[in-house]
C-alpha positions in Angstrom: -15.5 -115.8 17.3 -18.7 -116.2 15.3 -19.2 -120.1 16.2 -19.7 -118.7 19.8 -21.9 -115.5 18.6 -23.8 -118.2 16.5 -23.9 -121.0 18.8 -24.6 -118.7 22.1 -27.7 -120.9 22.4 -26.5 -124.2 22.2 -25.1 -126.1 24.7 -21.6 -126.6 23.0 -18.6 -125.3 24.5 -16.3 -123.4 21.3 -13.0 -122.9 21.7 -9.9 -121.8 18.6 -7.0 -123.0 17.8 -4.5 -123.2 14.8 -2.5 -125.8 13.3 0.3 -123.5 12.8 -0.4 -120.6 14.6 2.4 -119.1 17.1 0.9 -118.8 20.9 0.1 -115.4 21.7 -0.1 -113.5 18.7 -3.0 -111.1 18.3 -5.7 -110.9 15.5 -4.5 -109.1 12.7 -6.2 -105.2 12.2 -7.9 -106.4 9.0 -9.4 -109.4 11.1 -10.5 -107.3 13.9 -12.1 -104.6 12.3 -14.4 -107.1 10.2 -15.1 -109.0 13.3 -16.0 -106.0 14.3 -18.8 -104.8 11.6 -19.9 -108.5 12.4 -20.5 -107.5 16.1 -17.7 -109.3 17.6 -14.4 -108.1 19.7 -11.2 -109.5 18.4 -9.1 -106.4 20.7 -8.2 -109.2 23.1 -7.9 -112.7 20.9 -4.5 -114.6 20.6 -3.4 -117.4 19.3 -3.2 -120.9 20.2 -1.2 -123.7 18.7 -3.1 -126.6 18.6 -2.1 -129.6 21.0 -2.6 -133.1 21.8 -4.9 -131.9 25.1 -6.9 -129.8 23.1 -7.4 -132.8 20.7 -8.5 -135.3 23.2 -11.1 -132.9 25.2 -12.6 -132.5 22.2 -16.1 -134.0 21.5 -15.9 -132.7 17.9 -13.3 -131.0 15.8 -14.1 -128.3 12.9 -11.5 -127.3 10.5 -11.3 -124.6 8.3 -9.1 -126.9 5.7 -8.1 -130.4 4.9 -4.3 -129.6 5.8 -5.7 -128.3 9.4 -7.1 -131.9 9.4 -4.3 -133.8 8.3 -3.0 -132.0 11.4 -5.3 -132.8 13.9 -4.5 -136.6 12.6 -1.0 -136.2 12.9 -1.4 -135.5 16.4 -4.3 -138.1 17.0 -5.3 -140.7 14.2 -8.1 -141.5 16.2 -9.7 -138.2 16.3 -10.1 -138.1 12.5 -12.9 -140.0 13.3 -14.6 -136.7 14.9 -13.0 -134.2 12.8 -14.8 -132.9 10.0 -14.2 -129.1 7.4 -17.0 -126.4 8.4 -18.0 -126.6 5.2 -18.9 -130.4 5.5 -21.8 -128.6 7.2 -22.6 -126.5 4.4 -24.9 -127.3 0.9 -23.3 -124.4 -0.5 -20.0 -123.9 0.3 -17.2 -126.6 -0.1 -13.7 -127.8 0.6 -10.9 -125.5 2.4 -12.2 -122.2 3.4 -9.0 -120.4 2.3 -7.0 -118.2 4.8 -7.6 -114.1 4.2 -4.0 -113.1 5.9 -2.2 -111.1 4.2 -5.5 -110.3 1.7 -7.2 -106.9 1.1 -10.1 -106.2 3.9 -12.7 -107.2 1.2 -11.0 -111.2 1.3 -11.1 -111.4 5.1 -14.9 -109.6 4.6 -15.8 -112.3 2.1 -14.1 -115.3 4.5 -16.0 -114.2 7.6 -19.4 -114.4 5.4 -18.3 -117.8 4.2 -17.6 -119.0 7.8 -20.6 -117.5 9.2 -22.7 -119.6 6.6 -21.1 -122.6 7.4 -21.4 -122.0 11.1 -24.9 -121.3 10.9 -25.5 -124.1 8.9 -23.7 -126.2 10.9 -26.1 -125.1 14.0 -28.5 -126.2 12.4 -27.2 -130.0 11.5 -25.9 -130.2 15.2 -29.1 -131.4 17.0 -28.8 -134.2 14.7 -25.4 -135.1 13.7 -24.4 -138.3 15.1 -20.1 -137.2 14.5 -19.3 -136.3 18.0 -16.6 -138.4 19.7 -17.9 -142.0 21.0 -17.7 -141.3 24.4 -20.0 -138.3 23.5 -22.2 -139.3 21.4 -24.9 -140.2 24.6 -24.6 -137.1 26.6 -27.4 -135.3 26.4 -25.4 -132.1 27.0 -21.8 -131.3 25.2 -19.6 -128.8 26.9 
């Protein structure tokens, strides 16, 4: 996942899922072989649907589109509150980060340059950002 290659320094714990992915399945080929020019291993990845326990251990919630956040509401009003699009993050890039599946290899190429912008960007807004969940908005550490 690039949010964990990008954020390895921070002290944030990353973790995936999708709003409708179906548990289990594995990154497609074009996905893993541009994660891998990007230095990353996608051999092992599956899926995860998104649930309610995922929602409320969550400090803060990063969506690759508004209908992934109309999700994340559906399952938890309150955690709209916390739940922002990557490319809130970004001065370049914004709204829905559209989904490459079922694209040429040069879509899913040109998605994981747009998400690593937006992630790195976000890294940099994080020591700063004030979004995170009340309860963890005075930890001095976010896992």
């Amino acid at each position: 996942m690039i949010a964990r290659q990008v954020l390895a320094g921070a002290r944030v714990a990353v973790s995936s899922a999708g709003s409708s992915a179906m548990d289990g399945s594995p990154a497609s080929p074009h996905s893993i072989e541009v994660a891998a020019a990007n230095g990353l291993d996608l051999s092992g990845h599956r899926s995860r649907l998104l649930n309610a326990s995922m929602v409320r251990d969550a400090d803060l919630i990063v969506t690759m589109g508004a209908r992934h956040r109309e999700t994340v509401g559906v399952i938890d009003a309150d955690a709209l509150e916390y739940t922002f699009l990557l490319t809130n993050f970004s001065d370049r890039h914004h709204g829905d980060i559209p989904d490459p599946i079922g694209g040429p290899l040069e879509t899913y190429a040109s998605t994981c340059a747009v998400i690593r912008e937006c992630v790195e960007s976000m890294a940099a807004h994080l020591p700063r950002f004030d979004g995170w969940k009340p309860a963890a908005r005075g930890r001095k550490e976010r896992s």
